[in-house]
C-alpha positions in Angstrom: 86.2 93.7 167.0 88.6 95.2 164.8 88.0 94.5 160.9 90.4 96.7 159.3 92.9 98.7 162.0 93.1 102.0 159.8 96.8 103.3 159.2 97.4 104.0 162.7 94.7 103.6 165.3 95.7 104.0 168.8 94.0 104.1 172.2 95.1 107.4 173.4 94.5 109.4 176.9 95.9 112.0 178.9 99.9 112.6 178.7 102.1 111.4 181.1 103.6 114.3 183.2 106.7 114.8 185.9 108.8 112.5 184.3 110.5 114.1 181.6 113.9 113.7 184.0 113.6 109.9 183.4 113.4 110.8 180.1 109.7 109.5 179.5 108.1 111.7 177.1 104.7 113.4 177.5 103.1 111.5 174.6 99.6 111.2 175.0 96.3 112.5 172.5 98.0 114.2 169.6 95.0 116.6 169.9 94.1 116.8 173.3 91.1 119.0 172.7 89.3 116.9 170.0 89.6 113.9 172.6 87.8 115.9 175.2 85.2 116.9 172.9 84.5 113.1 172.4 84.6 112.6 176.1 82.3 115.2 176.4 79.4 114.3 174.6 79.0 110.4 176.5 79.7 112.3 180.2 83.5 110.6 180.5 86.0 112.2 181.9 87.8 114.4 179.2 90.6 111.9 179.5 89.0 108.7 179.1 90.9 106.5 177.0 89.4 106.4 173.5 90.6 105.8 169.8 92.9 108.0 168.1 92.1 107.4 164.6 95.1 109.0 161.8 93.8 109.4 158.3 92.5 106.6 157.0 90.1 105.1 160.0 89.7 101.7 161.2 85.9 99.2 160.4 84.6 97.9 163.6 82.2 95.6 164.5 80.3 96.0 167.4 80.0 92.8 170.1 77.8 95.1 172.6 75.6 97.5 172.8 77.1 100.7 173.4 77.1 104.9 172.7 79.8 106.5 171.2 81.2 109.3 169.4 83.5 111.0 166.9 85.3 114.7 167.2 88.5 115.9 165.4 89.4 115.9 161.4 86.0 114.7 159.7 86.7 111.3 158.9 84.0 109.4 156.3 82.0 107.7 158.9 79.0 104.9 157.7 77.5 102.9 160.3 75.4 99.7 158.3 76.2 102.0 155.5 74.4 105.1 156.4 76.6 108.2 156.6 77.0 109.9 160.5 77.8 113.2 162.0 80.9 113.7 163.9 80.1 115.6 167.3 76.8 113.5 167.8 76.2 110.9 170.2 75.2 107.7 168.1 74.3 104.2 169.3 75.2 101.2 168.0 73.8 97.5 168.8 75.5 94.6 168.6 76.7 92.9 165.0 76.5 96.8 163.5 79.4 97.6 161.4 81.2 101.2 161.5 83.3 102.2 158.5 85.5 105.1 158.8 87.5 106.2 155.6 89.8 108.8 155.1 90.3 112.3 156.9 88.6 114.9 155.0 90.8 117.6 156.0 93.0 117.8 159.4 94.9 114.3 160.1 93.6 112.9 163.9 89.5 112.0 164.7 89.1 110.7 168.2 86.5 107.8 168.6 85.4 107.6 172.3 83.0 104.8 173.8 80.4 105.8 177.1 82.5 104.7 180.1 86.1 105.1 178.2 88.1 102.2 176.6 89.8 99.7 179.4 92.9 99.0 179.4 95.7 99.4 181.8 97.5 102.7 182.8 101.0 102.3 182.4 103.3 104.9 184.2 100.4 107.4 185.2 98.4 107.6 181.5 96.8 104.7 179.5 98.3 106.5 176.2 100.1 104.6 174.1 104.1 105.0 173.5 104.8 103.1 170.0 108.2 103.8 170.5 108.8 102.0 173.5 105.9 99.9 173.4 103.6 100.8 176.2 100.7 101.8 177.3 97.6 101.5 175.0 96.3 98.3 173.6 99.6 96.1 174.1 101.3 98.8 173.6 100.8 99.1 169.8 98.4 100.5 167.1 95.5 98.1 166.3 95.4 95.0 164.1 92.8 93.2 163.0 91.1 90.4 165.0 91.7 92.7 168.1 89.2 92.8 170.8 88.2 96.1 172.5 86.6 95.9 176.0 84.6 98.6 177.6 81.8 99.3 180.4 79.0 100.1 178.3 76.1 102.5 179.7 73.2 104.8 178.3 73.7 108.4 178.2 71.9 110.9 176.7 71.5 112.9 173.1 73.9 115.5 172.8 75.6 117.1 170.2 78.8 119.6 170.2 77.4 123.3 169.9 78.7 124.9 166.6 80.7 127.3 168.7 82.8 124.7 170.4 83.4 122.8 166.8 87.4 123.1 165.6 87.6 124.0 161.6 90.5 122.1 159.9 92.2 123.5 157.6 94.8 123.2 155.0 96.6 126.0 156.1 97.9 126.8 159.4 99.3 129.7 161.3 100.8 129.0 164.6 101.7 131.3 166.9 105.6 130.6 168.1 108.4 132.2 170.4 112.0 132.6 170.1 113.8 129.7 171.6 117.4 129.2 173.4 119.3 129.1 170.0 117.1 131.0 167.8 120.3 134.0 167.9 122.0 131.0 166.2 120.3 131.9 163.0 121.3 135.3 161.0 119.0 138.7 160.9 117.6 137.4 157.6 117.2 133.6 158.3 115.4 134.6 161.8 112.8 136.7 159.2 113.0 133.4 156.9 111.7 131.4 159.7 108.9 133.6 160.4 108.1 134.6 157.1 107.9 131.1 154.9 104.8 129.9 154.4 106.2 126.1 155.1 105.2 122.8 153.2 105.0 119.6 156.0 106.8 117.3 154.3 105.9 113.5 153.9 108.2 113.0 157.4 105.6 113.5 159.5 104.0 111.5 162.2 103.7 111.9 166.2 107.4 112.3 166.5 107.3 115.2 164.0 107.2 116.5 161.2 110.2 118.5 158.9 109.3 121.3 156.8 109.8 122.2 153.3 111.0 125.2 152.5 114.1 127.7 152.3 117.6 126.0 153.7 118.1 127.7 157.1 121.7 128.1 158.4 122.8 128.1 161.8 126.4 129.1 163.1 126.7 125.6 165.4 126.4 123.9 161.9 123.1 122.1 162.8 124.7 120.5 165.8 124.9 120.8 169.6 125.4 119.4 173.0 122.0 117.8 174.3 119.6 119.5 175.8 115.8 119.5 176.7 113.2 119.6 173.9 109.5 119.5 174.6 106.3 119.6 171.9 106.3 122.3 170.1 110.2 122.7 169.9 111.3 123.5 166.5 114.8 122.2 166.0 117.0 122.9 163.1 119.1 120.3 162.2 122.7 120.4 160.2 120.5 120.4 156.7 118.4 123.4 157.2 115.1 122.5 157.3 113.0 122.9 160.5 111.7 120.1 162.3 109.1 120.4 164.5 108.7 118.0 167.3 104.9 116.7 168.1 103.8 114.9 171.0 106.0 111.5 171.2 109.2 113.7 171.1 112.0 112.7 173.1 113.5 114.6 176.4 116.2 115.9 174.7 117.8 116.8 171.2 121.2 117.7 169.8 119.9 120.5 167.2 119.2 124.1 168.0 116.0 124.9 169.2 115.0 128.0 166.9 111.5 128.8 167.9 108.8 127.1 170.2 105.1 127.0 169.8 103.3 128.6 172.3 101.0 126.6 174.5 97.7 127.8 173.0 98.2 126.4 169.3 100.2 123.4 170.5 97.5 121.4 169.9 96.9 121.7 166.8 99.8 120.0 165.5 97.9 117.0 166.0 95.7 118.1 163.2 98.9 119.2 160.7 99.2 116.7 157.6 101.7 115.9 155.2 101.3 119.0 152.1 99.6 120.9 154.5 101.4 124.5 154.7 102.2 126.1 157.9 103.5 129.1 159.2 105.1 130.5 162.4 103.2 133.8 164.1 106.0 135.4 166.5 104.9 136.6 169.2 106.3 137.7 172.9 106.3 135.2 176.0 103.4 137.8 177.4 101.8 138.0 174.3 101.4 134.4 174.2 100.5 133.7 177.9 97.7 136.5 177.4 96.6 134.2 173.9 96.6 130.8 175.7 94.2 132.7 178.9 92.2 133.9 176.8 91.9 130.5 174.7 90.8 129.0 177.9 88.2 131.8 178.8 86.5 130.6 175.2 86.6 126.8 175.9 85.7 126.6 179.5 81.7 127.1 179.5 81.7 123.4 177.3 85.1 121.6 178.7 85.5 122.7 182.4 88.9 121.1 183.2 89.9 122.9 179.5 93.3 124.4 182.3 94.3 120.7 182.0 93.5 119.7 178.4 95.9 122.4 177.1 98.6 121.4 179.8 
């Protein structure tokens, strides 16, 4: 049962894909690779729907018996009131209470359960869409007095080898290609963009976040026709300051798309906080799609279907 829902505690899965022309985002885990490494640890699938927990954390009591786990930002985690380790299995019994406070560093901690959260998939994912509603938990973040139901079962003691544990940072460099309009920007703005160490502003969120920093300028005046934006895009709007879109973008956008983050550090913007700083590492389309294999190569002796968790 839900005592306290946290600031924004969803039940998060796998994106929803091959119906962007309907113009249903990807949404989905904000950090698809901290999910899987709560998956991992109970033997789900790396998709199993779980808890995506955003800064401050939700209390829960248990009803049932059950394993679980926590993976992501390091969130202050009691359960009874004794302190526990994210990347640990831990088992709780019913009438135990888990308290988790705020996010040490990094924004998003996953909470998965052995056996996944139920609930229903809505259009191919059981991710909730806040925007529109769906998916999820009645397609909303919790509240309290909410129930959670699950399948519990036993699994065994296992903890996430140091190798294969994230560091969250402060500071993030993000490695990022030109985009359709990025010639929309001057010689020096285009070095602006790539040079700034950027503040995230207070306007960010799973939609996305706008960046502090130098006033940009681009020739269409910060506007144009519509046209397809994904995560990752980093739009400039008619003000100057870059906005970079997260995972429950829209289809499309009507601001030039000056750079896009490549696939390999696209996940991380799930971990990206307001007064972090960030900055944008150009690299070349190759460049990039020899990063992201290589990224792969690391992760797949711990998460085997790692080719699908970066999609």
């Amino acid at each position: 049962m839900v005592l306290k829902p946290g600031l924004q505690t969803t039940v998060q899965s796998r994106s929803r894909g091959g119906m962007r022309h309907l113009g249903v985002p990807a949404c989905g885990a904000a950090d698809p690779l901290s999910l899987a490494l709560a998956n991992r640890l109970l033997g789900n699938d790396w998709d199993a729907p779980a808890l995506e927990l955003t800064l401050l954390g939700p209390d829960l009591q248990f009803d049932t018996a059950c394993c679980f786990a926590l993976a992501g930002a390091p969130f202050a985690a009691t359960l009874n009131g004794a302190a526990i380790a994210c990347h640990e299995v831990q088992r709780a019994i019913p009438g135990d209470l888990l308290v988790t406070g705020a996010a040490l560093k990094g924004a998003r901690a996953y909470l998965a359960v052995a056996g996944g959260i139920v609930v229903e998939e809505v259009l191919g994912s059981a991710s909730t869409y806040l925007p529109a509603g769906l998916g999820g938990y009645r397609g909303r973040a919790l509240a309290k007095g909410d129930q959670l139901s699950f399948t519990p079962r036993e699994v065994q003691d296992l903890t996430t080898p140091v190798e294969f544990r994230p560091t969250m940072l402060s500071a993030w460099a993000l490695r990022a290609c030109a985009s359709f309009e990025t010639q929309k920007l001057s010689g020096a703005d285009i070095a602006r963009l790539f040079e700034t160490n950027w503040t995230v502003s207070r306007r960010a969120d799973r939609m996305g976040m706008l960046l502090e920093g130098p006033a940009l300028t681009v020739t269409s005046g910060g506007r144009m026709p519509s046209a397809a934006v994904f995560p990752g895009t980093v739009q400039c709007p008619e003000g100057g300051a870059p906005f970079v879109l997260a995972v429950d973008a829209g289809t499309t956008g009507g601001y030039p798309r000056i750079a896009q983050l490549a696939r390999v550090d696209r996940h991380l913007l799930g971990q990206v906080r307001p007064g972090d700083h960030l900055r944008f590492l150009r690299r070349e389309p190759h460049a990039a799609v020899e990063a992201l294999h290589a990224k792969l190569d690391y992760w797949r002796p711990w998460l085997p279907d790692i080719d699908s968790i970066l999609c």
